[in-house]
N, C-alpha and C positions, 0 to 999 in steps of 0.2 A: 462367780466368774473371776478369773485370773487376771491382772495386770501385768506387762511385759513386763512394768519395774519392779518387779515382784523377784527379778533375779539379782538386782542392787541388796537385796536384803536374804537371800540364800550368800554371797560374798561376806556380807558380815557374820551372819551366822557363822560360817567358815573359818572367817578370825576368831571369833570368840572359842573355836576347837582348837584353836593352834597350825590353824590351814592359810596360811597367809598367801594371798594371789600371787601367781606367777609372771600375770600378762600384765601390760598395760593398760592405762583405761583412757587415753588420750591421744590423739592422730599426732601429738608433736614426739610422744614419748611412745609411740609405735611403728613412727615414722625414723627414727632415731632406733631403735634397737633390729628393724630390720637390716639398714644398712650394713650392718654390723654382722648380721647374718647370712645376706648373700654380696657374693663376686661384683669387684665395681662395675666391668662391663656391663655385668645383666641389670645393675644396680641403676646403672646411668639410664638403661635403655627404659625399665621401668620406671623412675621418678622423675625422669629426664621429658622435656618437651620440643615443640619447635620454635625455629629460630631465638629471639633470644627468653622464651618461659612468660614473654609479660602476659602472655596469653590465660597460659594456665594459672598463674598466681594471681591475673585480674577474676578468673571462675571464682577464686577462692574470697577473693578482696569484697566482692560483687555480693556474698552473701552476708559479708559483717559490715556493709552497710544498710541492713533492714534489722529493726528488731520487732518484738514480739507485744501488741498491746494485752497487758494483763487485765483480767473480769476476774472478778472473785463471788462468791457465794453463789455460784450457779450452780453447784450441783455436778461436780463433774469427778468423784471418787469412783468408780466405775466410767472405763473406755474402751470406747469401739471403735477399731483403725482397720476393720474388715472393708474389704474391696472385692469388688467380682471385676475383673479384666477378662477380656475374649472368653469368656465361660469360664473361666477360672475362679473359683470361691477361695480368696487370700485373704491370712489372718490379720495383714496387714499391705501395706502399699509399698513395701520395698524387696530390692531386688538385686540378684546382683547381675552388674553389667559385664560384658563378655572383655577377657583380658589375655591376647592372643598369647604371653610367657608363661601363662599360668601353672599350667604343667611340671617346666624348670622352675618356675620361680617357688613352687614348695617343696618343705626339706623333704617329704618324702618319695620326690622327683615325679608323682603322679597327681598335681594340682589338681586336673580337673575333676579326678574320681573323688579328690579330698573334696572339693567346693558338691558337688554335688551326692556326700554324705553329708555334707552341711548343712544343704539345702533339706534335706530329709530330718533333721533332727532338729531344725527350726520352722519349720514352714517357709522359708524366703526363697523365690523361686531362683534357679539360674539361668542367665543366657549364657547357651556354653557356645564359646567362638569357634570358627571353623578350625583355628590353630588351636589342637586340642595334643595334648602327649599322648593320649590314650583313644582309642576309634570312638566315635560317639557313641558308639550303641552300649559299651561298656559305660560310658557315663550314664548314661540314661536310668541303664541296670541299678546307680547306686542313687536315683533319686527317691527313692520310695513313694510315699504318697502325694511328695510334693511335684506339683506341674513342671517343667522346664521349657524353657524357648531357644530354640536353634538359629543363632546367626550365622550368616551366609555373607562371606569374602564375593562377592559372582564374579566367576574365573571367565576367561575371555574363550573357553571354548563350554560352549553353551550344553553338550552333552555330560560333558564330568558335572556344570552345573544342575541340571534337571537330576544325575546323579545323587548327589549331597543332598538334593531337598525329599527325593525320595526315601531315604536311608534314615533322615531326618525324621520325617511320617510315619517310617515304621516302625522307627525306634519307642514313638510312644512322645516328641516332643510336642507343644502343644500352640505353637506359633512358629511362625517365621520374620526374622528380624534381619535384612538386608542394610547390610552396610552401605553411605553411599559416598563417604568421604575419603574412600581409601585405594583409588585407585590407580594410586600411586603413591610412596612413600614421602610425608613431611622431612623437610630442610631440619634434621637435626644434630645440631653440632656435637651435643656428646657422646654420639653413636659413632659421628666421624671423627670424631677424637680418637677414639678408639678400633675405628675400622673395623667392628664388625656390628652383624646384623644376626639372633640368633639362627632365626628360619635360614639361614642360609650356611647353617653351621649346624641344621638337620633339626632343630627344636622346633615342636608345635606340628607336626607334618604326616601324623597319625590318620588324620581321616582322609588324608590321600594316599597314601602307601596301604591303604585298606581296601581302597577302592578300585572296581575291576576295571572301571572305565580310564581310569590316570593309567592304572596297570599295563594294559592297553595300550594306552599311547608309550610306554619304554620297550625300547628293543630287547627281544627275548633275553637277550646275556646278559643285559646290562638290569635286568628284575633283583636282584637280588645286592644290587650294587649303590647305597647309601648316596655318593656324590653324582651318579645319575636322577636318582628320587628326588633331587635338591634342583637340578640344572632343570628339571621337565617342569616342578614346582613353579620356579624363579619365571619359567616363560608361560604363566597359561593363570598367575596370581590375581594377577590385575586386568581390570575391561575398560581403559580410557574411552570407548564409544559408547559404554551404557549409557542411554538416553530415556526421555520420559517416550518414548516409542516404543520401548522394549517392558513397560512393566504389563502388558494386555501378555507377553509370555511367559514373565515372570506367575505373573494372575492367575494363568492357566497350568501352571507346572506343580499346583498343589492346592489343595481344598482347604488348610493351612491359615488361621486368619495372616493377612502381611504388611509389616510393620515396615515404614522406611525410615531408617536410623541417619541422622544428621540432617535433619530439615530444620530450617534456622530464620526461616523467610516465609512471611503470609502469602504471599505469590507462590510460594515453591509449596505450603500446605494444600491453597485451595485446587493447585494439578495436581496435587497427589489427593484430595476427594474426585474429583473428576473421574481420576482413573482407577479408582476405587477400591483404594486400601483402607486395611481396618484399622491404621494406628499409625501415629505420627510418633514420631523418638527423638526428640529435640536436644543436641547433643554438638559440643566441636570437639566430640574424642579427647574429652580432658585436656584439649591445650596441645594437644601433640602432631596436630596433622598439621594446620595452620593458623596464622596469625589471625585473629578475629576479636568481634568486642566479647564478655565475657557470657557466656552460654544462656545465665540465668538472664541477665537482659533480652535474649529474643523470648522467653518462655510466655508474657501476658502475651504478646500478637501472634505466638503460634499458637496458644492456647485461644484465643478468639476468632481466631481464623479456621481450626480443629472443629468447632461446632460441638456437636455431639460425637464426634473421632474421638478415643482416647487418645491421653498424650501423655508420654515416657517421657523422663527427664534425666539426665547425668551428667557432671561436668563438674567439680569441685568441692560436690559432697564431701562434709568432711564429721559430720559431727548429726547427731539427733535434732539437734538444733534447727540446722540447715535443712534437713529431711521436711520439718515444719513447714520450712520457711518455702521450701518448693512447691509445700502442697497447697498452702495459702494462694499462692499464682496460679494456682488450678494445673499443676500437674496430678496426672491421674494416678502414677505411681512413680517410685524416685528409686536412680539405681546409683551401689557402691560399686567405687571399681579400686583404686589404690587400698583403703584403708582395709580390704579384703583380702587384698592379694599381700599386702605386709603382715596379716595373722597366719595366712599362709605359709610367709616364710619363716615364721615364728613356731607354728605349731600344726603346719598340715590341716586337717578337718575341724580337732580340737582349738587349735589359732583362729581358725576361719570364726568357729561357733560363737569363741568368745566377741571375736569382733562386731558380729552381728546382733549377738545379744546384750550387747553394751551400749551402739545404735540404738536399738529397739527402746531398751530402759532407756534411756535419753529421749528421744522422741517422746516417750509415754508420760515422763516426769513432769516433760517441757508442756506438753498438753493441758496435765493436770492442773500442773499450778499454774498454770496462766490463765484455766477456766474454761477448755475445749474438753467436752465428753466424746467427739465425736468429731471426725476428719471431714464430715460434711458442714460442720462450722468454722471450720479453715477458707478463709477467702481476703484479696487485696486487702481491704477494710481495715484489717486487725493488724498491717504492716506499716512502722512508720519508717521513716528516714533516718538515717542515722549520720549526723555531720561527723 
């Protein structure tokens, strides 16, 4: 049986032919050569957070003070970091999280079909976001065998909604991941620094312009006409009234297991068992929607609160490391979302692959030599403090 870090050592082989790496192997020196790669707007909009970032730099601060108690001589040269999510048999517990620029933000202007050939030649599923470049069902197309999860924006008119979730089902996705922190856009100043927004400058807006029901609602002349697709968008994005009242339609609008994304509160878990979803997503949207403590701090009381719910986690992932460090607090599975979308704009599918297989080899290394064969040995216990 294979180890993930088994690709740390096809890289040197590599070297030793005169194949010297391309990419980077570090979130500071991939975080640094994206920039460099894509437009400051879009740049700002992706790396960029809200109000003044302490949010999202506390996600990241938040994981480098835990570290890792090391055991030795257990026995852990062979590892197993397989997971079954909603019926899903995964090679491992990660994932990537939905990242509405994705599309633009890779060089070969078609992100999501790149992420999910990515997804297909690693095993790591994707949640592809409603803001997709490309119609979902082409995404789907390029997953191969690997499973994928459809997040859902819920637009304020509830038929384009039951729409998307439909299209969703039949494309072959294998969950439903409702966002719920997003309905309405985070105070963020490097966006208005720059005054724009891309969706609004026609990026990401594929699985609406696809769809017969948004179609629908444009006046026949105006079908074919880009800054109308944007204006009909702009009004029907956001549902400021969705309430815990409305997830019994949500429930009913697909057979779908359904995940609510940005649960951050034991209160706010145990109505969302109540009302009987299959999966909590504990998440403050990497720092970007609003000011909060940092993500990984709610995770032990949403994870005890979850029961037996699975519980998704993202929020300042940044490293194999970190991935551990999530699963130890009893996330069920841990999603990338920047350091994914920066291989991207690095290298389309090929960017993506590397990034994720560099994660992986890290997580697996980190396992090993610290004396976990097995991701069901990951628990608080083995986490100390770090002053």
């Amino acid at each position: 049986m294979s180890n993930f870090s088994d690709f740390q050592l096809g890289v040197y082989l590599e070297g030793i032919l005169g194949q010297a790496p391309t990419m980077p192997f570090t979130f500071s020196e991939l975080e640094a050569q994206a920039q460099e790669a894509v437009v400051p707007d879009l740049w700002d909009y992706v790396a960029g957070g809200a109000g003044d970032e302490h949010t999202q730099q506390g996600n990241v601060a938040a994981f480098e003070r835990l570290g890792i108690r090391p055991r030795m001589l257990v026995g852990a040269g062979q590892r197993d970091q397989s997971v079954d999510l909603f019926g899903m048999s995964l090679p491992s517990p990660v994932f990537m999280a939905p990242i509405g620029v994705l599309g633009v933000l890779s060089s070969d202007g078609h992100g999501d079909i790149a992420a999910a050939k990515a997804a297909a030649a690693t095993g790591v599923p994707l949640v592809g976001s409603t803001l997709m470049q490309d119609p979902l069902e082409e995404v789907a197309a390029n997953l191969g065998q690997t499973p994928g999860m459809f997040q859902l924006y819920t637009p304020n008119d509830r038929e384009l909604a039951v729409s998307l979730i439909s299209r969703a089902e039949s494309a072959g996705y294998r969950a439903l991941v409702v966002t719920l922190d997003t309905w309405t856009l985070g105070y963020r100043p490097r966006d208005l620094r720059h005054g724009t927004f891309p969706q609004l400058g026609g990026a990401g807006l594929a699985n609406y312009t696809s769809d017969e029901v948004f179609l629908r609602r444009l006046p026949a002349e105006r079908r074919d006409d880009p800054a109308a697709a944007v204006e009909q968008w702009a009004g029907v994005f956001g549902n400021p009234t969705l309430s815990w009242a409305d997830l019994d339609w949500l429930r009913g609008s697909t057979s779908l297991p359904l995940i609510l994304k940005g649960i951050c509160a034991a209160e706010d878990v145990r109505q969302a068992r109540d009302a009987g979803v299959d999966g909590i997503y504990c998440s403050n949207h990497g720092g970007r929607q609003a000011a909060s403590a940092p993500a990984l701090t709610f995770l032990p009381e949403v994870v005890a609160a979850a029961g037996d719910l699975p519980v998704l986690f993202d929020s300042g992932v940044r490293s194999g490391v970190d991935i551990v460090k999530a699963l130890a607090l009893g996330a069920t599975a841990v999603g990338i979302g920047r350091p994914y979308g920066y291989g991207a704009a690095l290298g389309a599918t090929d960017g993506i692959v590397h990034v994720l297989k560099s994660l992986l080899a890290e997580m697996d290394l980190t396992m090993a030599l610290n004396g976990y064969a097995s991701i069901t040995e990951l628990h608080p216990d083995i986490l100390l403090p770090v002053p």
